[in-house]
C-alpha positions in Angstrom: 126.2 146.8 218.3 125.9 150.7 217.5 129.0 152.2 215.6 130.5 154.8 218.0 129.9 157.6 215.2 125.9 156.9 215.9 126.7 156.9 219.5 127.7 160.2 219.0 124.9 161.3 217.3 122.9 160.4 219.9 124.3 162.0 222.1 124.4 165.2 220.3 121.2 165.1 219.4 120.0 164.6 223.2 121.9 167.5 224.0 120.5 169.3 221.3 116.8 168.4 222.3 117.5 170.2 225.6 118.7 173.5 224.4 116.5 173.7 221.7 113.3 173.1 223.9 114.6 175.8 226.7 115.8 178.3 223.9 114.4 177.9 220.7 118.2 177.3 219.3 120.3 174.6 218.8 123.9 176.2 219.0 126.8 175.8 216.8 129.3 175.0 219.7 126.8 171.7 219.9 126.9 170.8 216.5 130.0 171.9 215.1 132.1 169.5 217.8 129.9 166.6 217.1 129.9 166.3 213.6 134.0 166.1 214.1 133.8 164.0 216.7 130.9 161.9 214.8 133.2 162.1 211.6 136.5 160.9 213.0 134.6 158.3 214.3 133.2 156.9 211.8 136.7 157.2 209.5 138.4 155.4 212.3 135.9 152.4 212.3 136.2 152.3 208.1 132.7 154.0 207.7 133.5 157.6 206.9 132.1 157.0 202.7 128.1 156.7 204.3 129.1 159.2 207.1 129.5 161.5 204.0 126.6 160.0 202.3 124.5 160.3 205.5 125.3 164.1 206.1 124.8 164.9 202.2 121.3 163.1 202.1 120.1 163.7 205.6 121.6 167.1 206.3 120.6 168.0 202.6 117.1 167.1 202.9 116.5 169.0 205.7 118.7 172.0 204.0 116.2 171.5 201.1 113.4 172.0 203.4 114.9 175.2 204.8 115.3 176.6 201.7 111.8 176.2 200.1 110.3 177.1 203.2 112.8 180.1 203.2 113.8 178.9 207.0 110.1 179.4 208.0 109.7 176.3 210.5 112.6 175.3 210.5 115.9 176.7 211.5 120.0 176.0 210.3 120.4 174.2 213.6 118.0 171.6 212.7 119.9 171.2 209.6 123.3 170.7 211.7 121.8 168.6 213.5 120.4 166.7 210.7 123.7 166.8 209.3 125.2 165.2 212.5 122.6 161.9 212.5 123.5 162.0 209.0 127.4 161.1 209.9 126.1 159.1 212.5 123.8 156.8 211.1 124.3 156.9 207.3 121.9 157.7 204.8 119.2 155.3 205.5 118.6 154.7 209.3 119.6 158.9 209.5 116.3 159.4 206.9 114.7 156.9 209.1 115.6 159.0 212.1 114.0 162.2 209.8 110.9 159.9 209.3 110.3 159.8 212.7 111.1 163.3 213.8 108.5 164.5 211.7 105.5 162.0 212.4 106.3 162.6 215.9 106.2 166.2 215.7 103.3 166.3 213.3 101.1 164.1 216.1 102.4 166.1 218.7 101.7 169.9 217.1 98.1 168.2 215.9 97.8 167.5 219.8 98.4 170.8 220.8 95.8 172.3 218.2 92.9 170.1 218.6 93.3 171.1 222.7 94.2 174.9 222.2 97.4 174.5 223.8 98.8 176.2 221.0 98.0 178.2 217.7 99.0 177.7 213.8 101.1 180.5 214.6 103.1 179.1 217.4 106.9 177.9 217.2 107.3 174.1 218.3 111.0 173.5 218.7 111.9 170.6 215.9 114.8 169.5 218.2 113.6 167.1 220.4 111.9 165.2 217.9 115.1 165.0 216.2 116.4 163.2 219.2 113.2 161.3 219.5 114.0 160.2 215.9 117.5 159.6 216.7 117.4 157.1 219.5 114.6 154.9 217.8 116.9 155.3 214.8 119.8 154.1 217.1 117.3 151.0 218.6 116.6 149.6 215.2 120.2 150.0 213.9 121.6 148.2 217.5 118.9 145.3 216.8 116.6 146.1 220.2 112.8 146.8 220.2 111.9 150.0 219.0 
C-alpha cells in the first residue's frame, strides 16, 4: 500500500506536469500546499524523519543542480517539486523517482534532436518527467509492475 504522503506527491506532481508543459512554470501555489499537505501526512502516519530526509536529499540534489548550472535548465520549481517527492517518497524511491525523470527526459530531448523537432537551444519543460518519475516511483514503492 502507498503512504498517503506519496499519494500526495503524486498528485502534486501530476498537477505540476500540466502547468509546467502549458507554461513553462511550475507555480508556488502548487507546491507550497503540497509539501504541507505531503508533510502532515507523512507526520501523522509516523514517517515525518524520511519525509525530512527525502526533501533534504531529493529537493537538495536537484537544488545542487540549480545552483552549478546557475538555474540554466532547470528552474526553482523543479526543485519544489523535487522537494515535494522528496516528503513523499523518502530519500530512496524519491531519488529513484529523480533517476527516472532524467533518463526519461534525456531519451526524450535525444528524440527530439535526432528528428529536428527541436534545437540544443530549446527549453523542454523538466516537469512532466518528474511526474513520469513519480508515478513509476509510486508503482515500485506500492509493489505493482512498473
Amino acid at each position: 500500500m502507498i503512504a498517503p504522503a506519496a499519494v500526495a506527491s503524486v498528485c502534486a506532481s501530476l498537477i505540476a506536469a500540466h502547468f509546467d508543459a502549458r507554461t513553462g512554470r511550475i507555480p508556488d501555489r502548487v507546491t507550497r500546499p503540497a509539501s504541507a499537505i505531503a508533510l502532515a501526512a507523512a507526520a501523522a502516519t509516523g514517517l515525518v524523519s524520511a519525509a525530512i530526509l527525502g526533501a533534504v536529499t531529493v529537493g537538495g540534489s536537484l537544488l545542487l543542480l540549480y545552483a552549478i548550472t546557475r538555474g540554466r535548465g532547470l528552474g526553482l520549481g523543479d526543485v519544489k517539486l523535487a522537494t515535494v517527492i522528496g516528503i513523499g517518497f523518502g530519500p530512496t524511491a524519491g531519488l529513484a523517482a529523480l533517476g527516472v525523470a532524467f533518463v526519461a527526459g534525456a531519451i526524450y530531448a535525444s528524440w527530439l534532436l535526432a528528428t529536428k523537432r527541436a534545437d540544443r537551444r530549446d527549453a523542454l519543460p523538466f516537469g512532466p518527467f518528474l511526474a513520469a518519475g513519480t508515478v513509476v516511483a509510486a508503482l515500485i514503492v506500492s509493489g505493482l509492475p512498473a
